[in-house]
VOBA-1610 file (N, C-alpha, C; in pm, whole numbers, padded with zeros to 5 digits, always signed):
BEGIN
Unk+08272+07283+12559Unk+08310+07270+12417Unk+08384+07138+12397Unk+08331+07028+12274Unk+08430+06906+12226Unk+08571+06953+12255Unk+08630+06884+12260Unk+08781+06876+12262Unk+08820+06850+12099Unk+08874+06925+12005Unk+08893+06922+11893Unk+09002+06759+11921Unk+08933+06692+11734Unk+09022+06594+11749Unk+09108+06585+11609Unk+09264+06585+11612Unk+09318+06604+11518Unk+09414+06489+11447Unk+09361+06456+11331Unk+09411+06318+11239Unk+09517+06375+11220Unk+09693+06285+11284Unk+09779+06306+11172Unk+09793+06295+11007Unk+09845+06371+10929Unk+09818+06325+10771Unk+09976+06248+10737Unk+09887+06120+10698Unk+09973+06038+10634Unk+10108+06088+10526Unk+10198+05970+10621Unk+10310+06118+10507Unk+10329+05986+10373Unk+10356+06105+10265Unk+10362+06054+10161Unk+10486+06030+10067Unk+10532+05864+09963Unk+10657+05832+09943Unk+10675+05942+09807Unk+10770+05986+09775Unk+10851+06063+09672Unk+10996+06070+09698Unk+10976+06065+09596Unk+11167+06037+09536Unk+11213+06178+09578Unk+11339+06214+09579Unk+11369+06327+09629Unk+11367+06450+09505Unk+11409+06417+09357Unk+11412+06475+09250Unk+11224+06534+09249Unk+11169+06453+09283Unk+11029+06518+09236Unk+11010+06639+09393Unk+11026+06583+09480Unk+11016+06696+09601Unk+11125+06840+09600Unk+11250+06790+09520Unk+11314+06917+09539Unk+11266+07009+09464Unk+11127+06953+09365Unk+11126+07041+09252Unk+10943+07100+09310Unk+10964+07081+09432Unk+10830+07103+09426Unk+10776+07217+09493Unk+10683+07359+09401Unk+10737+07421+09452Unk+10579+07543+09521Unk+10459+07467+09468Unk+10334+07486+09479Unk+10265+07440+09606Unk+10254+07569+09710Unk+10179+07581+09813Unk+10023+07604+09808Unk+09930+07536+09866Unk+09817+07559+09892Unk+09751+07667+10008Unk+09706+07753+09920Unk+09644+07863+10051Unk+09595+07788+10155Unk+09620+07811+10262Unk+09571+07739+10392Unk+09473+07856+10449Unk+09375+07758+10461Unk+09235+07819+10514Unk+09152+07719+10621Unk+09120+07834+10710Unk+08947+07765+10749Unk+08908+07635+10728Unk+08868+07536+10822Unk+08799+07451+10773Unk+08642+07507+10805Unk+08542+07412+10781Unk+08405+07452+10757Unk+08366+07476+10915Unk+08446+07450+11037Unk+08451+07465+11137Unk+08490+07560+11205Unk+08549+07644+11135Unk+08678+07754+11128Unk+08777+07682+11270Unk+08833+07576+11195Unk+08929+07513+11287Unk+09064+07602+11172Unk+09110+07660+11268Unk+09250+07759+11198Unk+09361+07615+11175Unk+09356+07522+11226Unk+09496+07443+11258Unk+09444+07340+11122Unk+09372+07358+11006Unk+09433+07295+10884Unk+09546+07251+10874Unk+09559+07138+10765Unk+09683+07101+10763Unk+09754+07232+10603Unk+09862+07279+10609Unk+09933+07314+10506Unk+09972+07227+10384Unk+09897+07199+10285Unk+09941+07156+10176Unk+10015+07200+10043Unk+10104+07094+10054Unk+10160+07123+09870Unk+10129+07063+09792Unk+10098+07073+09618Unk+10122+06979+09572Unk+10277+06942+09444Unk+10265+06844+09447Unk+10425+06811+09358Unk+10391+06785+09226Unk+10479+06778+09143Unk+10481+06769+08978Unk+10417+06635+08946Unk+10370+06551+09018Unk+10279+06417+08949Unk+10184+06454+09070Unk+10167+06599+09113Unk+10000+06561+09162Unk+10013+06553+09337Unk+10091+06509+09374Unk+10087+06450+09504Unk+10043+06577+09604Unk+09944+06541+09651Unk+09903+06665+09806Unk+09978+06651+09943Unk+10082+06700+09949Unk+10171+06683+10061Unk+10093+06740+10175Unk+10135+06689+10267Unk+10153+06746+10407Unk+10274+06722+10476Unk+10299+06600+10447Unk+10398+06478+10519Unk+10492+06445+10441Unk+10611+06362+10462Unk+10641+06296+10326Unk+10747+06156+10371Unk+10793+06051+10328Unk+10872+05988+10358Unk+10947+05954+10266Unk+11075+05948+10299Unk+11228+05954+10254Unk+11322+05844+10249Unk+11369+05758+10222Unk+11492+05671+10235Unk+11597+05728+10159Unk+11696+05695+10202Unk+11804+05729+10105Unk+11966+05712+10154Unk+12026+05780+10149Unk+12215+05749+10216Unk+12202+05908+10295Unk+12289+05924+10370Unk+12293+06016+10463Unk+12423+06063+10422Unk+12488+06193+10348Unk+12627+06149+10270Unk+12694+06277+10349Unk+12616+06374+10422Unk+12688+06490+10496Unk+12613+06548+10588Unk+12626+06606+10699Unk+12602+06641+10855Unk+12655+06800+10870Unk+12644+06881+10867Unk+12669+07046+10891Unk+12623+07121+10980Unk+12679+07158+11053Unk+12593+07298+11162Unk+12585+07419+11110Unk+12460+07499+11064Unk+12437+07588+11005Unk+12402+07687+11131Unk+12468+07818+11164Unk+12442+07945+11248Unk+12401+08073+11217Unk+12268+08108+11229Unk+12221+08182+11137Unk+12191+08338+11352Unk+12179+08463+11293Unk+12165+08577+11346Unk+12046+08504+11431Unk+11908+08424+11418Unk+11781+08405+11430Unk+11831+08246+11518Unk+11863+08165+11463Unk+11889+08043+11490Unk+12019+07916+11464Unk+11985+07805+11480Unk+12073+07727+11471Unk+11956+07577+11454Unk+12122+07545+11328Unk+12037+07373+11266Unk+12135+07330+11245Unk+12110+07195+11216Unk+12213+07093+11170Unk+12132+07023+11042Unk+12212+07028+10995Unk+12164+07012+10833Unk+12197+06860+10767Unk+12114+06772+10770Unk+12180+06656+10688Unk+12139+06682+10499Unk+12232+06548+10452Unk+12193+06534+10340Unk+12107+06464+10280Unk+12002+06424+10233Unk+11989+06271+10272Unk+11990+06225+10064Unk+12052+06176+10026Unk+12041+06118+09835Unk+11956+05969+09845Unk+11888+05996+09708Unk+11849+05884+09730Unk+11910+05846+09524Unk+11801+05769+09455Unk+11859+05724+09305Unk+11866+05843+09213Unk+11780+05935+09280Unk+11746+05993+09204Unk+11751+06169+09224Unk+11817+06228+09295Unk+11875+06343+09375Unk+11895+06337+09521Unk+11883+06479+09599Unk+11868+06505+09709Unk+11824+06590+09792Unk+11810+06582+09862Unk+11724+06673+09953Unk+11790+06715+10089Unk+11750+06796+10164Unk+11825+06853+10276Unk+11741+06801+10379Unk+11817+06814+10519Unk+11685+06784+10667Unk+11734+06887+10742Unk+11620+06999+10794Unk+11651+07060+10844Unk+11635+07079+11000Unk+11725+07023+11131Unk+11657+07024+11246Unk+11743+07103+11315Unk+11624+07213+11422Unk+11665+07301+11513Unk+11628+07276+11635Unk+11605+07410+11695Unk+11524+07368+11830Unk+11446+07296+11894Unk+11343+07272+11717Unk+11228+07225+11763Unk+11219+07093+11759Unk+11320+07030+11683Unk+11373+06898+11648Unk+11459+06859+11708Unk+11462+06865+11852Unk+11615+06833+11936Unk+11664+06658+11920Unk+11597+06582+11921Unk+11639+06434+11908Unk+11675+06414+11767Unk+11613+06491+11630Unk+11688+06453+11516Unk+11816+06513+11517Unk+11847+06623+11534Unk+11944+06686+11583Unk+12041+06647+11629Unk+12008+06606+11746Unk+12074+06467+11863Unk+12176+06372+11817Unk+12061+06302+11716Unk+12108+06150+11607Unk+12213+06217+11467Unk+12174+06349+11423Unk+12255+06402+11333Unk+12423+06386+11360Unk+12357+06459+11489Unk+12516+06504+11518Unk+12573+06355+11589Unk+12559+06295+11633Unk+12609+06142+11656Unk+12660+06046+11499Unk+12594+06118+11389Unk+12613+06033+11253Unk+12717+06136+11179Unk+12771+06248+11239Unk+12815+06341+11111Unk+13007+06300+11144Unk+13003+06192+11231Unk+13171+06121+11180Unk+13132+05985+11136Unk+13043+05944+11122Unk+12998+05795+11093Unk+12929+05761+10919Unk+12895+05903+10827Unk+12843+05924+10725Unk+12960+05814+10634Unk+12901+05817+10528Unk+12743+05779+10483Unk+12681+05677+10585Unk+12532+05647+10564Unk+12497+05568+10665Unk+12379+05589+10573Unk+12310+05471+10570Unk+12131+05486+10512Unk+12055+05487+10616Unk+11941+05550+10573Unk+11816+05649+10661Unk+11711+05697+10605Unk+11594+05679+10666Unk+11460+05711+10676Unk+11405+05815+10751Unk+11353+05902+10691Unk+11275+06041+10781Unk+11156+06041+10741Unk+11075+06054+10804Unk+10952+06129+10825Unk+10956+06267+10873Unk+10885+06377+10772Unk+10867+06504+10813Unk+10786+06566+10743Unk+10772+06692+10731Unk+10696+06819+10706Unk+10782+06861+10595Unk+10721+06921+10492Unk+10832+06988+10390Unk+10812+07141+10387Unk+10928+07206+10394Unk+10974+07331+10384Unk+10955+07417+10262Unk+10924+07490+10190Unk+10990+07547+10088Unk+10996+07704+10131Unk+11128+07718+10060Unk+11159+07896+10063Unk+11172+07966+09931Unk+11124+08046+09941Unk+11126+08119+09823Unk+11199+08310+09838Unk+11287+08284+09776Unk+11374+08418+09868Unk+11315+08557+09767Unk+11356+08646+09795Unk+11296+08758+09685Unk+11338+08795+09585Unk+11484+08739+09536Unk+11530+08691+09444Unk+11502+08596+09355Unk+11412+08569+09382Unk+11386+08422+09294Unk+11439+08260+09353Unk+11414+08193+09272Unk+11499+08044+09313Unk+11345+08007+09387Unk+11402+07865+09474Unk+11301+07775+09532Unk+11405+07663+09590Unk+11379+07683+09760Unk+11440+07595+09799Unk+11321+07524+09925Unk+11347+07382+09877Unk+11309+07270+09963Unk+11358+07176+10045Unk+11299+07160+10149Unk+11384+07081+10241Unk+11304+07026+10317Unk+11336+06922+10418Unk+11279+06844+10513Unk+11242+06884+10671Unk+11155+06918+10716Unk+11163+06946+10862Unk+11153+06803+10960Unk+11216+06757+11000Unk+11227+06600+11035Unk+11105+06597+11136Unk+11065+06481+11164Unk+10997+06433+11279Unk+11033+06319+11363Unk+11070+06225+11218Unk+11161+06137+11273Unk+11267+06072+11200Unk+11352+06023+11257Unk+11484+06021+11181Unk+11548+05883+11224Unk+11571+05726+11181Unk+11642+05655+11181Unk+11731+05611+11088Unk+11839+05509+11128Unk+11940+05445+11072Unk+11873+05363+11038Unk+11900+05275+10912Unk+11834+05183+10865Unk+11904+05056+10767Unk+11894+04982+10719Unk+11964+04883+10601Unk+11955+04933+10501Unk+12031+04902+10369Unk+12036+04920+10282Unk+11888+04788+10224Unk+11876+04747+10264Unk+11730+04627+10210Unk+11595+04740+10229Unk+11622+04806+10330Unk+11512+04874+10383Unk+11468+05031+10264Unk+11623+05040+10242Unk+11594+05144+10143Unk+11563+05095+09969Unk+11647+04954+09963Unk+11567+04914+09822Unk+11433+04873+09849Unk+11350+04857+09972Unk+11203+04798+09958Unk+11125+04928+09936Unk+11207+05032+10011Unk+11161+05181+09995Unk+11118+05232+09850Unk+11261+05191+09771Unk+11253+05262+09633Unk+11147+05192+09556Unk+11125+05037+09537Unk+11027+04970+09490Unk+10857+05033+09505Unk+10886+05050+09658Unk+10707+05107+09715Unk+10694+05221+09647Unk+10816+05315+09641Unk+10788+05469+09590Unk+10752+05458+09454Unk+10799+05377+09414Unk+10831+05362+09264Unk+10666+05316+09197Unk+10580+05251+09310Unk+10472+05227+09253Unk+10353+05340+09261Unk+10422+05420+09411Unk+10310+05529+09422Unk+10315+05619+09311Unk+10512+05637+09282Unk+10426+05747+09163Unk+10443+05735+09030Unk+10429+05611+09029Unk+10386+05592+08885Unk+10212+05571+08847Unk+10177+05553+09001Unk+09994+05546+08986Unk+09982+05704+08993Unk+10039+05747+09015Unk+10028+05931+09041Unk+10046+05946+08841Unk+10161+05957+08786Unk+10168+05941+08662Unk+10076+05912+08599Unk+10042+05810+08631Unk+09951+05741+08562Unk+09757+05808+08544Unk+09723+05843+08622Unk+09638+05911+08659Unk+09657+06084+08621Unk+09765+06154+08591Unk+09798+06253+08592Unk+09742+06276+08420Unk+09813+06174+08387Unk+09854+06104+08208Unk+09712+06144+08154Unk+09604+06081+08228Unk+09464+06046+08194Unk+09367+06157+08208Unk+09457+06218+08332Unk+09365+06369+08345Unk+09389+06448+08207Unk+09523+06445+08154Unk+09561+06554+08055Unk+09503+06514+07944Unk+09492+06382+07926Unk+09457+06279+07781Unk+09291+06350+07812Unk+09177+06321+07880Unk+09078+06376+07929Unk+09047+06512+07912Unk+09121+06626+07938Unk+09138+06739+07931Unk+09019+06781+08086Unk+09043+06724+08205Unk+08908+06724+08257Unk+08990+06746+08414Unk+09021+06841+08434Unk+09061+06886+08573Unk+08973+06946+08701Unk+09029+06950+08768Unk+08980+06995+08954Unk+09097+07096+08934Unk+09047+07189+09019Unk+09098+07305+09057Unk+09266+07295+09060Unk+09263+07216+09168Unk+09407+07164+09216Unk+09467+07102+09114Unk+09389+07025+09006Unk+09488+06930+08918Unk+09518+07087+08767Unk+09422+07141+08782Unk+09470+07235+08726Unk+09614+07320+08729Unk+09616+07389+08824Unk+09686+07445+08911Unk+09826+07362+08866Unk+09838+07264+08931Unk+09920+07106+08846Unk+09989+07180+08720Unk+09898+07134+08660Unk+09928+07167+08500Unk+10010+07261+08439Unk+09929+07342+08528Unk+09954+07492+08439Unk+10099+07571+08524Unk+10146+07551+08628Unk+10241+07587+08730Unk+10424+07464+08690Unk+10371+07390+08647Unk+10448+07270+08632Unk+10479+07221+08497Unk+10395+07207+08411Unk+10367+07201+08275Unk+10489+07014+08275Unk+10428+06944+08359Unk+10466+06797+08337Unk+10434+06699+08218Unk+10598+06693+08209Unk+10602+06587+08099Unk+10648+06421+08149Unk+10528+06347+08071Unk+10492+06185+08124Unk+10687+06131+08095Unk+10703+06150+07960Unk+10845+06131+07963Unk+10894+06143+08095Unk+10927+06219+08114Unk+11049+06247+08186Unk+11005+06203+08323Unk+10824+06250+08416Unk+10846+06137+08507Unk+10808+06014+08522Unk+10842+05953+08371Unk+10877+05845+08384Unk+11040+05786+08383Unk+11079+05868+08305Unk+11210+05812+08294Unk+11259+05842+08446Unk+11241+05920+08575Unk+11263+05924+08705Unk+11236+05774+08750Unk+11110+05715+08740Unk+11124+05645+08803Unk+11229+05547+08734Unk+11215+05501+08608Unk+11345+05443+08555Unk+11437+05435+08661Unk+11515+05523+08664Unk+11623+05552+08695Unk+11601+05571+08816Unk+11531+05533+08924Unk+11471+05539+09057Unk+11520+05375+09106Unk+11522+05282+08981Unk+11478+05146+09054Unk+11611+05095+08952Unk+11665+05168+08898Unk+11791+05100+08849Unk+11819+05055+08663Unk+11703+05098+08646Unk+11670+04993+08479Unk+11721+05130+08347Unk+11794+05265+08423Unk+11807+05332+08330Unk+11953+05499+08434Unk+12035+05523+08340Unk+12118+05592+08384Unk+12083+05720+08382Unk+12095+05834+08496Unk+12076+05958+08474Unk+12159+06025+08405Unk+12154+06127+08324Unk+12156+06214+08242Unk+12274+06313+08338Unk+12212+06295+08466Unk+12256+06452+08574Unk+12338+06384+08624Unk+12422+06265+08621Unk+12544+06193+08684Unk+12614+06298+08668Unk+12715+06337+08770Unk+12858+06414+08717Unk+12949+06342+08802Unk+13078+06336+08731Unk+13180+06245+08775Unk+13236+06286+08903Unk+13194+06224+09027Unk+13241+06244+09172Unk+13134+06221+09242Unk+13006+06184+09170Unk+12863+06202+09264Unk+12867+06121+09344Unk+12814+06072+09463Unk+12826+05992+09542Unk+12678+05901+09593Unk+12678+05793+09584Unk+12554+05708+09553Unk+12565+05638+09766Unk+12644+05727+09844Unk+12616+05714+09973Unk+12741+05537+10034Unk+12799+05549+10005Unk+12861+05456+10045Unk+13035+05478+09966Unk+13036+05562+09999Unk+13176+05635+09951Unk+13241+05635+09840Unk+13165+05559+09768Unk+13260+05557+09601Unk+13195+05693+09458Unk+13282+05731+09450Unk+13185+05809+09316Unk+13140+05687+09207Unk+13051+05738+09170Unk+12955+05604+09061Unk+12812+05694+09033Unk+12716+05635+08985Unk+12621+05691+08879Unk+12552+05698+09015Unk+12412+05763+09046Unk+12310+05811+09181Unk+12210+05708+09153Unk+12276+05581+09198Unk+12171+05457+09161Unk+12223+05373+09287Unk+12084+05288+09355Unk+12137+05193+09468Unk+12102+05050+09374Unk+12186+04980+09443Unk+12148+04847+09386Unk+12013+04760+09374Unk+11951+04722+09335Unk+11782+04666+09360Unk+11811+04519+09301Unk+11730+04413+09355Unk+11703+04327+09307Unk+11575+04309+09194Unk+11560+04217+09096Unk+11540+04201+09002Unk+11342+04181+09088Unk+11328+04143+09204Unk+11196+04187+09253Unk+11124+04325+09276Unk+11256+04380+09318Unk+11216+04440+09348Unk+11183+04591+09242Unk+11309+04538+09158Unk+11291+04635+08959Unk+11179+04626+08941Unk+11115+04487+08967Unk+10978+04472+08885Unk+10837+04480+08956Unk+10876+04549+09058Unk+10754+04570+09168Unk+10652+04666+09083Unk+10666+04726+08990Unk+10594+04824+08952Unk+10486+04690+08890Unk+10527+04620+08810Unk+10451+04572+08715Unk+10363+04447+08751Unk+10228+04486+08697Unk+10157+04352+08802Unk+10181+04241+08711Unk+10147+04129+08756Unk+10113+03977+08706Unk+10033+03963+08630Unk+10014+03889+08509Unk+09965+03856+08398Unk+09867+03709+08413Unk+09739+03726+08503Unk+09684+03606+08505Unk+09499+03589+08451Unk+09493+03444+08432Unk+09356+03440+08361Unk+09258+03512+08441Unk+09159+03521+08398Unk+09033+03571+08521Unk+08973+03487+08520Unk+08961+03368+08547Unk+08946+03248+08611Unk+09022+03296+08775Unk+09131+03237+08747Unk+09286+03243+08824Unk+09245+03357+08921Unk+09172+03507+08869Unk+09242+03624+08933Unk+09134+03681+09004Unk+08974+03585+08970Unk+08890+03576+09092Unk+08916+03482+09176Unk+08974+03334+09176Unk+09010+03310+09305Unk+09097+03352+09427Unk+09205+03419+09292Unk+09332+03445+09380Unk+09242+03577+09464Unk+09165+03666+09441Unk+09104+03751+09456Unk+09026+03728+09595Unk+08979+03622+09603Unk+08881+03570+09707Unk+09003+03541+09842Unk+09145+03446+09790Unk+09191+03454+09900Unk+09224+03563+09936Unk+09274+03639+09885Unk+09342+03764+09952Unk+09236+03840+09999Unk+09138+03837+09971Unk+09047+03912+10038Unk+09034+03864+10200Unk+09034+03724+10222Unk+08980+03648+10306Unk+09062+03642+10433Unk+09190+03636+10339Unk+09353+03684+10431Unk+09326+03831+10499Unk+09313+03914+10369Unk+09342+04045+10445Unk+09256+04085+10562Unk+09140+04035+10572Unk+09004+04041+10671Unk+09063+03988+10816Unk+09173+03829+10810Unk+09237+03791+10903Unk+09317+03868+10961Unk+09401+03957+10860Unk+09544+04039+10924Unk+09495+04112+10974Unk+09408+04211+10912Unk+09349+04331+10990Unk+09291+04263+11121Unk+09213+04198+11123Unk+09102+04136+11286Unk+09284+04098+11382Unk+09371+04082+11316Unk+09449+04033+11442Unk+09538+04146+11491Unk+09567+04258+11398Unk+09589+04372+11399Unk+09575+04448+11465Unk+09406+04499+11489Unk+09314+04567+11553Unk+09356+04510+11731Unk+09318+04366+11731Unk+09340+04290+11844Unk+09469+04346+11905Unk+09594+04305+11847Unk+09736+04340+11868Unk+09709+04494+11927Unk+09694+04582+11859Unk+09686+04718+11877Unk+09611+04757+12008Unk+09520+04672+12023Unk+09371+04731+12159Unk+09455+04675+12289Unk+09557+04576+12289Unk+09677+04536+12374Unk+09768+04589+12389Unk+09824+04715+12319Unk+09936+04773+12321Unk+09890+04891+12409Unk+09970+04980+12497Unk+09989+05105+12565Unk+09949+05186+12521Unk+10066+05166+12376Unk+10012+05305+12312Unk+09911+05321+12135Unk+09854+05203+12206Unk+09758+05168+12060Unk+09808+05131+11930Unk+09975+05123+11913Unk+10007+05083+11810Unk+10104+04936+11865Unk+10131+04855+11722Unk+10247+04753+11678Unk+10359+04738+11618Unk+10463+04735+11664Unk+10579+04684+11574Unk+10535+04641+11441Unk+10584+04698+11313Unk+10586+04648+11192Unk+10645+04489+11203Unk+10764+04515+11277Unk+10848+04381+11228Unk+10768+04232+11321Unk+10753+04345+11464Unk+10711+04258+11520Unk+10532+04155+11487Unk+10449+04237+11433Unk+10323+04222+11346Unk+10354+04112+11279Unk+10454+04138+11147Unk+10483+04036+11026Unk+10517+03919+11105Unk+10626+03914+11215Unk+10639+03769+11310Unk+10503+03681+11307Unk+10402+03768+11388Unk+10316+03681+11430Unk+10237+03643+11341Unk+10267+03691+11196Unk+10184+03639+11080Unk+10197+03544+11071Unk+10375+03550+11084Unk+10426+03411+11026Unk+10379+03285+11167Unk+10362+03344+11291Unk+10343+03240+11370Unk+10228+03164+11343Unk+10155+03205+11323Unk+09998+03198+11294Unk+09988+03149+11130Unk+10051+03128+11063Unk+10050+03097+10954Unk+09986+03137+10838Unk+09988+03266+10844Unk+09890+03368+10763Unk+10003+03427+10624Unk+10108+03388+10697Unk+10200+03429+10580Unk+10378+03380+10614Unk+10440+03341+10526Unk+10582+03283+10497Unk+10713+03401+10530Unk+10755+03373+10627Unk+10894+03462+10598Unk+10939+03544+10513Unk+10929+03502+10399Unk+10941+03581+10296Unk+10854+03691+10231Unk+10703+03698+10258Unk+10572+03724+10232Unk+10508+03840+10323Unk+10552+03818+10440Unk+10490+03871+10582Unk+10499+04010+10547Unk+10604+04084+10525Unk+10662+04213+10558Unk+10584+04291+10368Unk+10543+04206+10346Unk+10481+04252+10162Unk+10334+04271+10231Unk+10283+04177+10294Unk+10180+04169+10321Unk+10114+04294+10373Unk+10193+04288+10508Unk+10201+04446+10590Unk+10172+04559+10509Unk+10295+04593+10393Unk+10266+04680+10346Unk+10147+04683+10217Unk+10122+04612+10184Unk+09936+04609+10129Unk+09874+04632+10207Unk+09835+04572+10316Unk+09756+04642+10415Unk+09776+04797+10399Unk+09904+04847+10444Unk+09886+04993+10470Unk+09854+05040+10317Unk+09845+04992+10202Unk+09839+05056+10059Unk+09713+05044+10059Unk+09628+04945+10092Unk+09477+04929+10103Unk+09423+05056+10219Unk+09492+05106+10285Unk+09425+05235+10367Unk+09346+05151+10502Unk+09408+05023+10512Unk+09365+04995+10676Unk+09472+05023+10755Unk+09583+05020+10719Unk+09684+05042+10769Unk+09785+05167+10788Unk+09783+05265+10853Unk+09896+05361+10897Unk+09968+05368+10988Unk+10095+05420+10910Unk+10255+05419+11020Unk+10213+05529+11091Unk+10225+05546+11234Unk+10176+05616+11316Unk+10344+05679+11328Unk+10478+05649+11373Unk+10566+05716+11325Unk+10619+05562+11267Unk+10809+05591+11231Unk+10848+05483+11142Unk+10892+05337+11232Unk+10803+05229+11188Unk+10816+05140+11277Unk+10714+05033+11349Unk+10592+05195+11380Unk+10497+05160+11473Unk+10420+05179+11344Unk+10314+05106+11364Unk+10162+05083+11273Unk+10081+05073+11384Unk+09949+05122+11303Unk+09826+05115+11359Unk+09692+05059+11265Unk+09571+05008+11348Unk+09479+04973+11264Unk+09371+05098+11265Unk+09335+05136+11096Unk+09218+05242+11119Unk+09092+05201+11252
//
């Protein structure tokens, strides 16, 4: 018998306000193979089909939770726009590990990759949370490039959501969407607003903590690039078939050196940071440019973070 072969699923960016609210599981079934080990999907209030998900944000509290069954350590993690929990036990011994090494050192900014949780008790309510996979310390640059990227995924999620309803023309799943959620474009839009800095939340209450110890509004600082990452450039189409041709011509280069890089590595993947270097060695892209570049690649779907750090070429 083949040796079954199993694709990790790409984890996907959301703000924490749209994941805490998210509360729609997909029956998990059968594939046409009757491979039982499907992936478990959710989907979230602009649509998104979870499996995975990725996180930036401030790390603002660390807890050991002792339950009759088990034991976790619980972070916090906020980002502009709420928060979310990480939940690691047994099975998560190294996030765990790093938790408890950060829970006299908090706040601290951080990136997870994981699996999302939801509970639903028999009482009612809906609680969501993070099952980590992986868990680093990170810059505060790292989490405004974060909020910018998120900020574009789901506003193309929005955006598309907008068009289904304007349409009246759904899939099962976008149904389901609709009718479970009953999303209004307002409001996730005004999230992302207030995701990237250009608008104040409503849900501020005086003491909140924006991860770096001061009470203030649940907003990180962004630069004025990075505010405006959502919005594309305004050029002739003259202009926007050439510019079109280089980047095509580029991206054909990054990927071929990519692939190369990767078929040299141990473990089949590359350093992000280290990748963007050799862009710049090679002159494929500017210091400033390299690390944008990268991540187009991975937005174009040649590119996935295999965990946070390491990339790979499809």
């Amino acid at each position: 018998m083949a040796e079954q072969q199993f694709k990790r699923e790409p984890a996907i960016r959301i703000f924490a306000q749209e994941l805490s609210r998210t509360e729609l599981q997909l029956e998990k079934k059968e594939d046409a193979k009757g491979n039982r080990f499907t992936p478990l999907y959710s989907l979230s209030p602009t649509g998104a089909k979870i499996n995975r998900v990725f996180l930036c944000g401030a790390l603002t509290e660390v807890d050991e939770i002792d339950t009759q069954n088990a034991s976790f350590i619980k972070g916090r993690l906020v980002d502009p726009t709420g928060a979310i929990n990480i939940m690691a036990g047994q099975y998560q011994p190294e996030v765990a590990a790093i938790l408890r090494q950060l829970s006299d050192k908090i706040p601290v900014f951080a990136a997870v990759v994981g699996k999302i949780n939801i509970y639903k008790p028999q009482d009612g309510g809906c609680y969501v949370s993070i099952r980590p996979e992986d868990f680093h310390v990170v810059t505060r640059e790292i989490v405004d490039t974060w909020i910018g990227e998120t900020a574009k995924c789901t506003v193309e999620r929005i955006k598309s959501l907008k068009e289904l309803m304007a349409a009246g023309k759904y899939t099962e799943e976008q149904k389901v969407v609709t009718s479970i959620y009953n999303p209004q474009i307002d409001e996730l839009k005004r999230m992302v607003r207030v995701a990237i800095g250009k608008e104040v939340s409503n849900d501020y209450k005086p003491g909140m903590n924006d991860g770096d110890g001061s009470a203030k509004k649940p907003s990180m600082a962004l630069n004025e690039e990075v505010k405006t990452s959502i919005l594309p450039p305004v050029t002739s189409p003259v202009a926007q078939n050439s510019t079109q041709e280089i980047k095509e011509s580029k991206t054909e280069a990054m990927y071929n050196l990519l692939k190369e890089l990767c078929s040299l590595s141990e473990d089949g993947t590359v350093g992000g940071n280290a990748f963007a270097d050799r862009l710049v060695q090679l002159k494929l892209a500017s210091p400033d440019t390299a690390m944008t570049l990268v991540k187009d690649l991975m937005d174009e779907g040649l590119v996935y973070e295999v965990r946070i750090g390491r990339i790979k070429a499809i």
